[in-house]
N, C-alpha and C positions, 0 to 999 in steps of 0.2 A: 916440550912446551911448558909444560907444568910447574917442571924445578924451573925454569928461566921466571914463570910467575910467582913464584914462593923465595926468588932471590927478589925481586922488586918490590915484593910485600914487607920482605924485610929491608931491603937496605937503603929505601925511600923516604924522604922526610916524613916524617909522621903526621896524617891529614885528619880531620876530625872524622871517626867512623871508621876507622882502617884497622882498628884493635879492641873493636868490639866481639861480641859475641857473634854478630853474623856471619865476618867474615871466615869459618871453619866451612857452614854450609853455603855460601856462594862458590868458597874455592871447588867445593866435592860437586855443586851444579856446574858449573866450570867444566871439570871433569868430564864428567857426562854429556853434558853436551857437546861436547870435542871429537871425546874417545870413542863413544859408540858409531859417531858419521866415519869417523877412520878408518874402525875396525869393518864399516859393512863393506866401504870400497876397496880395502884391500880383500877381501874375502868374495868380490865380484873379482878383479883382478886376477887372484888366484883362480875361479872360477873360470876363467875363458884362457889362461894361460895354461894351466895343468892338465883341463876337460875334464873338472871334477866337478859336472852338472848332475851328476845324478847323486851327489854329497851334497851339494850346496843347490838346495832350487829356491828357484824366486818365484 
């Protein structure tokens, strides 16, 4: 998802605000906000698929 939004960042007309400074930390909040929901449900996922409840508790 991320490279797919770092190619539209770049290969979009250029908007006012889009080649500022902010945009390094919106993309890295971006990130984060994405990547950690991802990684929790794959690691529920794994959790009830593998029986590795007593590794991973909630």
């Amino acid at each position: 998802f991320h490279t797919v939004l770092s190619w539209v960042f770049g290969l979009m007309k250029s908007q006012p605000s889009w080649h500022d400074a902010i945009m390094g930390p919106y993309f890295i909040s971006g990130a984060l906000i994405t990547g950690l929901p991802i990684l929790i449900i794959i690691a529920a996922i794994f959790r009830k698929a593998y029986g590795l409840e007593k590794y991973f508790t909630m």
